[in-house]
BAFI-3210 file (N, C-alpha, C; in Angstrom, 3 decimals, decimal comma, padded with zeros to 6 digits):
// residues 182
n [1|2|3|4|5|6|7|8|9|10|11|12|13|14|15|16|17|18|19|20|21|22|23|24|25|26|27|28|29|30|31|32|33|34|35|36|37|38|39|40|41|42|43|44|45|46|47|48|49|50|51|52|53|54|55|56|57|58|59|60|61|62|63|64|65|66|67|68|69|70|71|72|73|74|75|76|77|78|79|80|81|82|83|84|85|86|87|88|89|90|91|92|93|94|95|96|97|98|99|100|101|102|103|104|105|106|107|108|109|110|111|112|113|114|115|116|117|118|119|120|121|122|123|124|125|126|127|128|129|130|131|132|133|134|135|136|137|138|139|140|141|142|143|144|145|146|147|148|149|150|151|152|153|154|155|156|157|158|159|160|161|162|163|164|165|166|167|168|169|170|171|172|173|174|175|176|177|178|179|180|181|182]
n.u [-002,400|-004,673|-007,603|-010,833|-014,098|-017,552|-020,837|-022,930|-025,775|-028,305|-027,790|-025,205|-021,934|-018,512|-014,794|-011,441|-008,573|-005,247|-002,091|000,669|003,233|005,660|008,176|010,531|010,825|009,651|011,932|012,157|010,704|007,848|005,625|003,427|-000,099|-002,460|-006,159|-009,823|-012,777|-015,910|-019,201|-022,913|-025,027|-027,279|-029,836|-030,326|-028,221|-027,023|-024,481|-022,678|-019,506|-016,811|-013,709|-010,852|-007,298|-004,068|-001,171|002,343|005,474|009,111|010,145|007,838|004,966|001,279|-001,998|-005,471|-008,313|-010,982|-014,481|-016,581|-019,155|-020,810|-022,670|-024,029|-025,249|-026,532|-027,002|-027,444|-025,207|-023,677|-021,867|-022,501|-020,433|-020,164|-018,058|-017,433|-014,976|-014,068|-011,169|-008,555|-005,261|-002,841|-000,362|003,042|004,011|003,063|000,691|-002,468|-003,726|-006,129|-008,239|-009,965|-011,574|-012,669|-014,227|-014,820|-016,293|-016,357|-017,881|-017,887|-019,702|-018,913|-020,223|-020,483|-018,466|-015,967|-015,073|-014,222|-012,759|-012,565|-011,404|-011,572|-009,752|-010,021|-007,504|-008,567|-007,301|-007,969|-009,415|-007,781|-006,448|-007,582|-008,782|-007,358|-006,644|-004,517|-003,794|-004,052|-005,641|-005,693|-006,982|-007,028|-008,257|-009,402|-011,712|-011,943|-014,461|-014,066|-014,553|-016,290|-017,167|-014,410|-012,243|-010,261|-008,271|-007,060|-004,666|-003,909|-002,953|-001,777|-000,324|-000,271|001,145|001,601|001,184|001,018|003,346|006,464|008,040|006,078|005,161|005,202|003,670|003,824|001,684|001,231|-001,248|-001,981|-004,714|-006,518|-009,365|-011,733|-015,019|-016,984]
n.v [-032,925|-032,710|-033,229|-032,572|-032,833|-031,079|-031,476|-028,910|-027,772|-025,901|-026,048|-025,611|-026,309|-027,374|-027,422|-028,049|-027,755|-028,997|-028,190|-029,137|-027,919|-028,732|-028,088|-028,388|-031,207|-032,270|-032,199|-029,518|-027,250|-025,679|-023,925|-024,375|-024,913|-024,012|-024,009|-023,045|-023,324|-022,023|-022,713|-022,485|-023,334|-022,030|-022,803|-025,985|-026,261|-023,606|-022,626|-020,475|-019,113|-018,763|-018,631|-019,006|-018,763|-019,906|-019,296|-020,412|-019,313|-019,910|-017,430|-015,925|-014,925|-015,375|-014,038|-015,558|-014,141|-014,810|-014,871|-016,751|-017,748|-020,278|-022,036|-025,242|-026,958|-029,776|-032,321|-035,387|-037,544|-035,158|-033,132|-029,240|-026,227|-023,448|-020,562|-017,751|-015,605|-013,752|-011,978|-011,393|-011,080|-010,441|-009,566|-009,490|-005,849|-004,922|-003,723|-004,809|-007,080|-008,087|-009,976|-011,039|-014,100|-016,332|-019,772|-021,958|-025,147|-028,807|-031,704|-035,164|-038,133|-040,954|-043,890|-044,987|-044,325|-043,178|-039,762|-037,906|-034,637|-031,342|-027,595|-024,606|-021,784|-017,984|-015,036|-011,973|-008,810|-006,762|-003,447|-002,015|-000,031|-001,034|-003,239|-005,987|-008,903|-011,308|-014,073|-017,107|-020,608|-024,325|-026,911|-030,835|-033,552|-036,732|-037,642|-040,280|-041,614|-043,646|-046,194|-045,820|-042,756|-041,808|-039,814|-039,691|-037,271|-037,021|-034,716|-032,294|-029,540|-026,711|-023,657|-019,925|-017,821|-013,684|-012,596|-009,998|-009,303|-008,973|-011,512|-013,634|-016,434|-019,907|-022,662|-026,047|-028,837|-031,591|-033,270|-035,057|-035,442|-035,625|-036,814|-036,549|-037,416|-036,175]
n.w [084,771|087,464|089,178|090,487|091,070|092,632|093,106|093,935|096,226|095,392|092,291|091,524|091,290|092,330|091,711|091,784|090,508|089,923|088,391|086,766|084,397|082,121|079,996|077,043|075,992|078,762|080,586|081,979|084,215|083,539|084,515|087,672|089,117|091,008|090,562|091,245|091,302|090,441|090,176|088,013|086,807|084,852|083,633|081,572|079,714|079,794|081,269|084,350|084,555|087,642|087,910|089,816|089,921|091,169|090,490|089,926|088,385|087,362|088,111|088,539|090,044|089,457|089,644|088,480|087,861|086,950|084,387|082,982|080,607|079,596|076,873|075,493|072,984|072,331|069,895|069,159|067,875|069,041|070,413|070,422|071,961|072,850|074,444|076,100|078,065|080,220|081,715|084,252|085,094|088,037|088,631|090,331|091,202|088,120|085,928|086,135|083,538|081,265|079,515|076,845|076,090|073,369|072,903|071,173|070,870|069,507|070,493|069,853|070,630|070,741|071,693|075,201|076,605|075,441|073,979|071,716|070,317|069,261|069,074|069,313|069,950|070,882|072,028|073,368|073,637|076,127|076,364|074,922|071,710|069,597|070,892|069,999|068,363|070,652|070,539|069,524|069,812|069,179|069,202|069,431|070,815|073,063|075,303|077,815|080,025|083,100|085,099|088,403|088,527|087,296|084,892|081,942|079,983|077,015|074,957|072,524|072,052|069,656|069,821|069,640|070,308|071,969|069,703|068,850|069,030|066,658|066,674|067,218|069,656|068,541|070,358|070,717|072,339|074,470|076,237|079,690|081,753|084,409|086,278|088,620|090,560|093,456]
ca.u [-003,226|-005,719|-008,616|-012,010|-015,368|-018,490|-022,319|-023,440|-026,966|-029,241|-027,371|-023,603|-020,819|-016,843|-014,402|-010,858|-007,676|-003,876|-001,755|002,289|003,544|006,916|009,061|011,645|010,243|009,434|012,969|012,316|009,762|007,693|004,769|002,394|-000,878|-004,076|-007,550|-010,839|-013,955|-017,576|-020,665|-024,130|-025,994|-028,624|-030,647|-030,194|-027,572|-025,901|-023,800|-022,064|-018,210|-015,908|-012,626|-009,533|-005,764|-003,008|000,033|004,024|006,398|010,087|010,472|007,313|004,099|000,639|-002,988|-005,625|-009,602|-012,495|-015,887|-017,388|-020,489|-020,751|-023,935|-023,989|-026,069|-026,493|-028,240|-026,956|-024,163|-022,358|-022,503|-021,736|-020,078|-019,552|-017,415|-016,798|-014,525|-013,100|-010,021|-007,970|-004,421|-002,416|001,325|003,370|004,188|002,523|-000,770|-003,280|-003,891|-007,063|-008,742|-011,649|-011,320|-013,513|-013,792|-015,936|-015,946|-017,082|-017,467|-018,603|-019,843|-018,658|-020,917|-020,643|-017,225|-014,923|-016,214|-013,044|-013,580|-011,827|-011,574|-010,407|-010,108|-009,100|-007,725|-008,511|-006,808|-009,125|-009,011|-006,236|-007,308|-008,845|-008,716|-006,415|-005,960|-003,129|-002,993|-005,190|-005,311|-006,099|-006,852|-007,912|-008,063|-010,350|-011,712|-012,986|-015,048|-013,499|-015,205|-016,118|-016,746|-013,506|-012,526|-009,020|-008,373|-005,636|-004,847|-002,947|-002,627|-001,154|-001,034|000,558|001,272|001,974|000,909|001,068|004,959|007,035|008,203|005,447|005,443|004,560|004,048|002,828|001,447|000,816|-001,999|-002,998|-005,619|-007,148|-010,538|-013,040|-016,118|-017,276]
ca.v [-032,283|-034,092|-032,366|-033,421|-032,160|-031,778|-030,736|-028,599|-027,827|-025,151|-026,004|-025,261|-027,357|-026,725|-027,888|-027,403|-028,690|-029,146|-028,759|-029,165|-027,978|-029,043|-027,801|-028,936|-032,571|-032,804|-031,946|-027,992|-026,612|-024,490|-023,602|-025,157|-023,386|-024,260|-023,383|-023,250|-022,191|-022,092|-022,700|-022,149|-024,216|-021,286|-023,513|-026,916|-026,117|-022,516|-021,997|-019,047|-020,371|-017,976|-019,500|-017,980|-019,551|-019,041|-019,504|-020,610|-019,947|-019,902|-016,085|-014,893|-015,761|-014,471|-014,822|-014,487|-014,247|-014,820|-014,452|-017,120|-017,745|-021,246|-022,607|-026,281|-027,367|-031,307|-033,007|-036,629|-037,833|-034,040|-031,461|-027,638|-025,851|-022,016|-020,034|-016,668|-015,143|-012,053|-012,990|-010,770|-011,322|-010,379|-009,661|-007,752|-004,626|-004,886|-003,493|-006,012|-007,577|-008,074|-010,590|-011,591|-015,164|-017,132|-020,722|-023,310|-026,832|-029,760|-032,818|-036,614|-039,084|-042,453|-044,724|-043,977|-043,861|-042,056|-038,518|-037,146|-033,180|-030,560|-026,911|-023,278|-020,188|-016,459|-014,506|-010,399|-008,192|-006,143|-001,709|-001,537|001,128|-001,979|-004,942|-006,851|-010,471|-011,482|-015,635|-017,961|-021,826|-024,896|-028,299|-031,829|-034,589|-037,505|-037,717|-041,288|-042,028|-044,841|-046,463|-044,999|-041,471|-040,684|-039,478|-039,376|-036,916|-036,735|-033,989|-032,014|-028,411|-025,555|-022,109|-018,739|-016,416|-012,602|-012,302|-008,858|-009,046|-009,040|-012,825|-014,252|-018,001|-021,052|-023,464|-027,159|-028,809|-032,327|-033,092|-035,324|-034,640|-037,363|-036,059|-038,057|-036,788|-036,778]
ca.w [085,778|088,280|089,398|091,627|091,183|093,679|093,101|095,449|096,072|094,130|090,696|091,868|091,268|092,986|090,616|091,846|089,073|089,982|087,292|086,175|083,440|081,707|078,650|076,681|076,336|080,037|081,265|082,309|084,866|082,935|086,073|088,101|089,143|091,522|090,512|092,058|090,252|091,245|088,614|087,936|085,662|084,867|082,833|080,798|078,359|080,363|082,751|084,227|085,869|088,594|088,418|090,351|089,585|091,417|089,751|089,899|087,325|088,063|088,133|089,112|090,635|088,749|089,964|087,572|088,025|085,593|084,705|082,103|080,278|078,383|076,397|075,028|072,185|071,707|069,155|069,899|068,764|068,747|070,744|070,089|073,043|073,300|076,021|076,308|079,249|080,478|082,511|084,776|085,334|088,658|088,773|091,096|090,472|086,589|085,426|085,498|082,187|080,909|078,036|075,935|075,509|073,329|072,449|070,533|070,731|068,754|070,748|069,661|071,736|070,168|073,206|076,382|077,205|074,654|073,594|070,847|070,301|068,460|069,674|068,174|071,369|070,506|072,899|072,656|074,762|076,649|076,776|073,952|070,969|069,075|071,383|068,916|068,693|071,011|070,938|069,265|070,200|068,126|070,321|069,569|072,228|073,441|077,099|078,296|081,262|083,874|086,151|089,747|088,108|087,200|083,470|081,830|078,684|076,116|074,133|071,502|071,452|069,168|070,480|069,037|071,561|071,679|068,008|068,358|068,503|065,572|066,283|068,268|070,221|068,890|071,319|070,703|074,264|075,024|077,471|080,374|082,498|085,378|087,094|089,621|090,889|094,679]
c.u [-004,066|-006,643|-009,843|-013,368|-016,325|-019,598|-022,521|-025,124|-027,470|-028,196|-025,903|-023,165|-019,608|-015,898|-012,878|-009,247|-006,352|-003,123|-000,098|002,239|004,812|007,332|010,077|011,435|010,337|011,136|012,904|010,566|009,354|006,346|003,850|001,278|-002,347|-005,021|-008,780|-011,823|-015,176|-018,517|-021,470|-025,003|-027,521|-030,091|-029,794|-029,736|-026,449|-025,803|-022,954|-020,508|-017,728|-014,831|-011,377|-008,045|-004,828|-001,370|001,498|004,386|007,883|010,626|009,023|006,267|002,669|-000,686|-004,218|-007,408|-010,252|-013,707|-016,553|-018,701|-020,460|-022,108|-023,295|-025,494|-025,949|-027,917|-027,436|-026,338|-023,050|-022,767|-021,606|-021,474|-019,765|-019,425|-016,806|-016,660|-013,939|-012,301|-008,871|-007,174|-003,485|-001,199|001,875|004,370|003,979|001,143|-001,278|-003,718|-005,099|-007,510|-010,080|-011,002|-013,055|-013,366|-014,984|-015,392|-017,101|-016,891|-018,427|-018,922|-019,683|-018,905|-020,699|-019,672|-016,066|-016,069|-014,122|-013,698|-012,469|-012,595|-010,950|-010,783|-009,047|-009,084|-007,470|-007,743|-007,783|-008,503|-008,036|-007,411|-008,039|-008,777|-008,960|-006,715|-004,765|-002,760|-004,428|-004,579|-006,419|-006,033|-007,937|-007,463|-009,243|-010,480|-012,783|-013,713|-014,540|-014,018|-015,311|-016,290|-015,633|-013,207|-010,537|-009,436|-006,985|-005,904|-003,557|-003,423|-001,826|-001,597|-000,121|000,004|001,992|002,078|001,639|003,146|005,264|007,704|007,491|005,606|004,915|004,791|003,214|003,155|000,752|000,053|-002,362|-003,437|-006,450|-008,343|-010,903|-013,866|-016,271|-017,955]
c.v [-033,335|-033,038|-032,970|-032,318|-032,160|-030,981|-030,205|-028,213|-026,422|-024,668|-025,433|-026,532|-026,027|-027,628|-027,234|-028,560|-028,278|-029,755|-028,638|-029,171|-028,168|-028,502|-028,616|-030,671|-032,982|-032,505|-030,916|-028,101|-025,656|-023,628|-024,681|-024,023|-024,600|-023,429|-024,123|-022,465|-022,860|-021,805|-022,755|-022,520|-023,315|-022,226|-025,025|-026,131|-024,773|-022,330|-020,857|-020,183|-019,009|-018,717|-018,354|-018,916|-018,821|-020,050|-019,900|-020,631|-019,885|-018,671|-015,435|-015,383|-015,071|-015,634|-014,429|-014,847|-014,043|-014,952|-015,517|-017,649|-019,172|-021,652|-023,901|-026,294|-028,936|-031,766|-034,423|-037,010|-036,644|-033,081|-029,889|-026,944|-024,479|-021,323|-019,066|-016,180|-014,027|-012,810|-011,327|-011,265|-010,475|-010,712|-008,914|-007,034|-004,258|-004,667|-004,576|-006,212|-008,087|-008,744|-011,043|-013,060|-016,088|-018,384|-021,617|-024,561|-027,678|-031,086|-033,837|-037,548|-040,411|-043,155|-044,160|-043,809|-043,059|-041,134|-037,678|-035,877|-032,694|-028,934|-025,197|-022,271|-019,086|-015,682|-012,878|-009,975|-006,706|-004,651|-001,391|-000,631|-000,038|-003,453|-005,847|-008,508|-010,431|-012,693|-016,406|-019,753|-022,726|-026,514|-029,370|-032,962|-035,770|-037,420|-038,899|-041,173|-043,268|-044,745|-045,426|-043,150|-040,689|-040,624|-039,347|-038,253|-036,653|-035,944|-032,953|-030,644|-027,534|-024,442|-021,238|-017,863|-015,057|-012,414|-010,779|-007,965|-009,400|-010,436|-013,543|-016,149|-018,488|-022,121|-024,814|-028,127|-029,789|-032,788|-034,177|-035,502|-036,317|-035,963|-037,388|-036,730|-037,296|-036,386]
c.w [086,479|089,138|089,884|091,396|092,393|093,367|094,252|095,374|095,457|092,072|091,147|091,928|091,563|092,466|091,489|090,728|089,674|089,065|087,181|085,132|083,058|080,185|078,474|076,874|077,704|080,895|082,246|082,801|084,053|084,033|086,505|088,756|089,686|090,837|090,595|091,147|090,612|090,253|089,157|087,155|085,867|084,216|081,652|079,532|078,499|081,687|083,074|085,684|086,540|088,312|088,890|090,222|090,425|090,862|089,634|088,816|088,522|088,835|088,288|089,501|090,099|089,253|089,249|088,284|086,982|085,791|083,435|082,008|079,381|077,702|075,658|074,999|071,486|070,842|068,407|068,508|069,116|069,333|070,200|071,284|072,492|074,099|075,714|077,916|079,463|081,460|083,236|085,635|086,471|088,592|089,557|090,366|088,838|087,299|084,960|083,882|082,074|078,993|078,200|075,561|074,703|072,409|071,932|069,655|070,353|069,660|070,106|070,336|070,908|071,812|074,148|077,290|076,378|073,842|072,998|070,636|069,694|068,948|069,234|069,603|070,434|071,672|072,383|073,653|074,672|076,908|076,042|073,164|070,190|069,179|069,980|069,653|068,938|070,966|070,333|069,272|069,067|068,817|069,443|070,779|071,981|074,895|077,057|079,663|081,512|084,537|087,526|089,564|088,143|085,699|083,548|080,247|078,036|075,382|073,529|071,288|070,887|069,638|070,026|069,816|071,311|069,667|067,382|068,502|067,030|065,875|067,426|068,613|069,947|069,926|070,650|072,752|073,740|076,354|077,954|081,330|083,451|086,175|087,833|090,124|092,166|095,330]
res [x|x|x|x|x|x|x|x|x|x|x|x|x|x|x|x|x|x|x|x|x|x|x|x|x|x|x|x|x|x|x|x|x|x|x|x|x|x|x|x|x|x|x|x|x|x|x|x|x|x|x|x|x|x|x|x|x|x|x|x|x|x|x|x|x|x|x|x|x|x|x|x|x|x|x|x|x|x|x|x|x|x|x|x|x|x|x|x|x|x|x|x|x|x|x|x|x|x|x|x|x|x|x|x|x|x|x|x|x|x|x|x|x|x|x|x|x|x|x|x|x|x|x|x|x|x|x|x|x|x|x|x|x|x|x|x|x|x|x|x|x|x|x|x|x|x|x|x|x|x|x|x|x|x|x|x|x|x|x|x|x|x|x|x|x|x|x|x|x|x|x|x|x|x|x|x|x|x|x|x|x|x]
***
């Protein structure tokens, strides 16, 4: 992915990320997908994000919108991150889909350019008879800072999808990610 940030003025930042994804060790298109999302740094330590995605797979095209809430808690060298989202998924002709996602992350700051982290998200599915767990994820990575404010991050996720089938998806997912700020 590669993605660009920008502060805007009364505590807003515009954040937009372009990403490719690949299967089958990089051989197979698996989608690609813009998104744009708009924050709020309510106070030192929470923010509230908007983000909207729009989507490519090969067979269908899905756009989703969200609503999150994050708080970060540092007490130097580690911070504690928690993010809960509601997320609403766009397909045609399907009933929008609807989740509870939430995630908490451990990051480290080893000086002032590599920051390694570790990360657990559950996703609920939202209006069922007892919004079940449908997919829970399991990520570690590092993200440095490079010169000129831009940042690279590597990373390593597991994810089990559609749980609530009788042979649900593991997936493992290699990650990386290029930002700059402007």
């Amino acid at each position: 992915s590669i993605g660009f940030e920008k502060k805007l003025p009364y505590s807003l930042k515009l954040e937009f990320e372009q990403e490719l994804r690949l299967k089958d060790q990089l051989s197979t298109f698996n989608q690609t997908f813009s998104e744009i999302s708009l924050s709020y740094k309510v106070f030192d330590g929470l923010k509230i994000n908007i983000p909207y995605r729009y989507a490519i797979f090969e067979d269908k095209i899905k756009q989703r919108l969200s609503f999150s809430g994050l708080y970060k808690y540092s007490f130097k060298p580690i911070s504690l991150k928690y993010r809960t989202r509601f997320q609403r998924t766009y397909e045609k002709d399907k009933t929008p889909e609807d989740l509870i996602r939430n995630k908490f992350t451990i990051d480290y700051n080893l000086g002032k350019k590599i920051e390694p982290y570790v990360s657990g998200e559950l996703f609920h599915l939202y209006n069922t008879d007892s919004d079940q767990l449908d997919e829970y994820r399991v990520s570690f990575g590092f993200a440095v800072d490079l010169p000129r404010k831009k940042s690279i991050k590597i990373f390593y996720t597991y994810k089990k999808e559609d749980i609530t089938k009788s042979s649900p998806d593991e997936i493992n997912v290699f990650g990386l990610a290029y930002s700059f700020k402007i």
